[in-house]
C-alpha positions as CSV (number, residue, x, y, z in Angstrom):
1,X,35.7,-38.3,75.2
2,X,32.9,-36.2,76.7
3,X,29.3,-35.9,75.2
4,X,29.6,-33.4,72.3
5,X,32.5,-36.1,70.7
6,X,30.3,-38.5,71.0
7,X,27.2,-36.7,69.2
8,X,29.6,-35.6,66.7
9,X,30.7,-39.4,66.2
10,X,26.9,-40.6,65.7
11,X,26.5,-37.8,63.1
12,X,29.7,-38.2,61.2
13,X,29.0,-42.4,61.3
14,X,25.4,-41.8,60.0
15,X,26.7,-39.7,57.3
16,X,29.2,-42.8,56.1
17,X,26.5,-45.3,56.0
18,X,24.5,-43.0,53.4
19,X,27.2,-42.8,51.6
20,X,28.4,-46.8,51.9
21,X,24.2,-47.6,51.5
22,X,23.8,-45.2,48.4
23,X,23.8,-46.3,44.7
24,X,27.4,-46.4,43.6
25,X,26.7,-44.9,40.2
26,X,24.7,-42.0,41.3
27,X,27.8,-41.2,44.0
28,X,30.3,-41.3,41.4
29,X,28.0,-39.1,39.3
30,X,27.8,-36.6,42.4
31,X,31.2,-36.4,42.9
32,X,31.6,-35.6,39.1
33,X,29.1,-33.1,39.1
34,X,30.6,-31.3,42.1
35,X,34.0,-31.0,40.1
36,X,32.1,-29.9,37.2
37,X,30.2,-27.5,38.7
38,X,33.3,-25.6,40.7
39,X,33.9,-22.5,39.8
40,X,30.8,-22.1,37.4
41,X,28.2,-19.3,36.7
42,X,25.2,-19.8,38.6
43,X,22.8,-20.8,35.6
44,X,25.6,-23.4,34.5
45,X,25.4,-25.2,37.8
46,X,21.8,-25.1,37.9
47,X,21.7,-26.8,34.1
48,X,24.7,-29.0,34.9
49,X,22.5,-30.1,38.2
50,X,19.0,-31.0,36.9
51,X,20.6,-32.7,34.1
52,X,22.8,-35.0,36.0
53,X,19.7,-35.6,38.7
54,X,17.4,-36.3,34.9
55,X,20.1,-38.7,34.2
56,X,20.5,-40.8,37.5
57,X,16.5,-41.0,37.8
58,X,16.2,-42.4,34.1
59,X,19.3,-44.9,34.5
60,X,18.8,-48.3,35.2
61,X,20.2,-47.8,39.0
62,X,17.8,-44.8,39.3
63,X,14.8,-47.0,38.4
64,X,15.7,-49.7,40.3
65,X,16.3,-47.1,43.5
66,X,12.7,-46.0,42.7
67,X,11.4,-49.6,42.5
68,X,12.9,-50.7,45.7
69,X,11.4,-47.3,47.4
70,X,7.7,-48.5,46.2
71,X,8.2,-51.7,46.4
72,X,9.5,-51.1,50.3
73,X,12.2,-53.8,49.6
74,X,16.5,-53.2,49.8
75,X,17.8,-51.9,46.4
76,X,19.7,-54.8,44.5
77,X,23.0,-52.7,45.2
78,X,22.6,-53.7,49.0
79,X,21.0,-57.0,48.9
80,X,23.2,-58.3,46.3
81,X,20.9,-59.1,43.5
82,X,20.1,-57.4,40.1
């Protein structure tokens, strides 16, 4: 394994701990929005996308992401609370 596998392995394993550390709901909702938006006009994927991101912010998990951010504390996702 020379040096470019291993600087592809520390990007690829940074990239899976986003997505392990990210709030579950908002990466279901991603996923859903990038099967809804496949194939779509332009200006459908650009309504379809600020909606969905107007929705995550305004749900509880979204608030509670933007708490934790402020606050400068783990989200309750990671740290097991509510």
């Amino acid at each position: 394994m020379g040096a470019d596998d291993t600087e592809v392995d520390r990007i690829i394993a940074k990239y899976v701990n986003d997505l392990l550390t990210s709030a579950p709901q908002a990466v279901a909702a991603a996923k859903a929005l990038i099967r809804g938006v496949a194939g779509a006009a332009p200006d459908a994927v650009t309504e379809l996308t600020v909606n969905a991101i107007a929705d995550r912010r305004a749900s509880a998990e979204g608030q509670e992401g933007m708490r934790a951010f402020l606050e400068k504390r783990t989200p309750s996702w990671l740290s097991g609370g509510s």
